[in-house]
N, C-alpha and C positions, 0 to 999 in steps of 0.2 A: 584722308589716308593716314594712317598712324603706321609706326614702325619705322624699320631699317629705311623703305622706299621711301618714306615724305620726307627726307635730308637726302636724297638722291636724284642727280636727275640725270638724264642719257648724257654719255661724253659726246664731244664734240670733236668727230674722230672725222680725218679728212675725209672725202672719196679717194673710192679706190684704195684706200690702205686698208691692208692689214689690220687684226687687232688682236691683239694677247691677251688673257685676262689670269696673273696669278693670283693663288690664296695659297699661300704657303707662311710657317713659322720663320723669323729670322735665320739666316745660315746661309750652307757654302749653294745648295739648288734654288736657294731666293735669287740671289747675288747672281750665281751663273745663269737661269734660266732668263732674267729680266733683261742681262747683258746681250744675250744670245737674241734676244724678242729683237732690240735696240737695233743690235747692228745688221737684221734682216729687215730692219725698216720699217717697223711693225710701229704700231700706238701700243701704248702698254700702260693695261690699265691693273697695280699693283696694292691689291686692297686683303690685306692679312685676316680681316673681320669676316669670318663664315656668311653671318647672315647680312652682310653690306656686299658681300661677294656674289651670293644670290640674287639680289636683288638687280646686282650692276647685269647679271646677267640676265636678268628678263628684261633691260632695259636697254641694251646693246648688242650689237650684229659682232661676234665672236667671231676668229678660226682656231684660235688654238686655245685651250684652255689645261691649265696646271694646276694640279690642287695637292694639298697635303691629303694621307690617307682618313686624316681624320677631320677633313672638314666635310661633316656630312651636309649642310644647307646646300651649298652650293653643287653638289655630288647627285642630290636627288632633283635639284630644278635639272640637273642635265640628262637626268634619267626621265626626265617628265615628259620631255620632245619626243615628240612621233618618228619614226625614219628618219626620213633624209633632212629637216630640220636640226636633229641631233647628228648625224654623218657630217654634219657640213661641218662642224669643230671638232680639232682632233684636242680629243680629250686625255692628259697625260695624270697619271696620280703615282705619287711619289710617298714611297713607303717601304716597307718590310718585303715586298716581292722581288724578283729578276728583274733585272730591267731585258725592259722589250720580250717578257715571257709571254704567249700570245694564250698560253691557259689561264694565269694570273688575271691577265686583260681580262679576259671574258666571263672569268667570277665575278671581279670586282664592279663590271659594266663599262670598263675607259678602255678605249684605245689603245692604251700604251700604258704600262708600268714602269718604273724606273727606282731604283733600288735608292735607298737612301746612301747607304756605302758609295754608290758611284757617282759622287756630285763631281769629282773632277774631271770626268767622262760627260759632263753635262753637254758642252754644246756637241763632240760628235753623238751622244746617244739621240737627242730631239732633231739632230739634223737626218739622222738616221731613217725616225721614225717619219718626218714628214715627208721624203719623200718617200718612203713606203703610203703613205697617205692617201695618197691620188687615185692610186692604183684600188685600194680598200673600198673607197668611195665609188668607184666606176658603178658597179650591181646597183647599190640605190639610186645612182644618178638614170641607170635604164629603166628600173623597174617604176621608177617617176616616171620615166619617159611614157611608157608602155600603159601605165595607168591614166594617162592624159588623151591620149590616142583615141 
């Protein structure tokens, strides 16, 4: 195995936790968002490297994931998941859009967008969005359901 992967290997992240994964540039939504992972108890795993970010994600069970607008590696491993493997992580990217614009979202392919202007809004806008989260996720969790049946 060559590349980003063969210096990586899966974290060793409890059961049962949580696990974050940012890729975002140094700043005020690295700082806030990692904080905010922390004190919800979450593993956080804080890797700045696009394509070391990618990789941690094919090799680690996610819920939330953060990414700068401009980190495409990791943007299209999350576009690569089928349904509800990709529903299961709410996917936030942090950039030039509204936060929490739900057309933005659905251009870009995440879950959630959050305005680079609004990092001091960081933890209520991601507390926001997750639990709006649950609720998002329901339809894929039926339509798995219904497809197993």
């Amino acid at each position: 195995m060559s590349g980003p992967e063969s210096a990586i290997e899966p974290d060793m992240i409890p059961y049962g936790m949580k696990a974050a994964l940012l890729c975002l540039e140094d700043g005020p939504w690295r700082a806030g968002a990692a904080a905010f992972f922390k004190d919800l108890g979450y593993y956080l795993m804080d890797e700045p490297d696009p394509a070391r970010a990618a990789a941690k994600l094919r090799l680690n069970a996610v819920d939330a994931v953060v990414l700068g607008e401009t980190m495409r590696d990791p943007l299209a491993e999350m576009h690569a998941r089928p349904g509800l493997r990709r529903r299961e992580a709410a996917l936030f990217l942090v950039g030039a859009a509204p936060s929490l614009d739900a057309w933005a979202a659905f251009v870009s392919g995440a879950d959630w967008t959050l305005a680079e202007a609004d990092a001091p809004r960081c933890a209520e806008l991601l507390a926001e969005a997750l639990k709006r989260q649950d609720g998002m996720r329901e339809p894929w969790r039926l339509a798995e359901a219904a497809r197993g049946a």
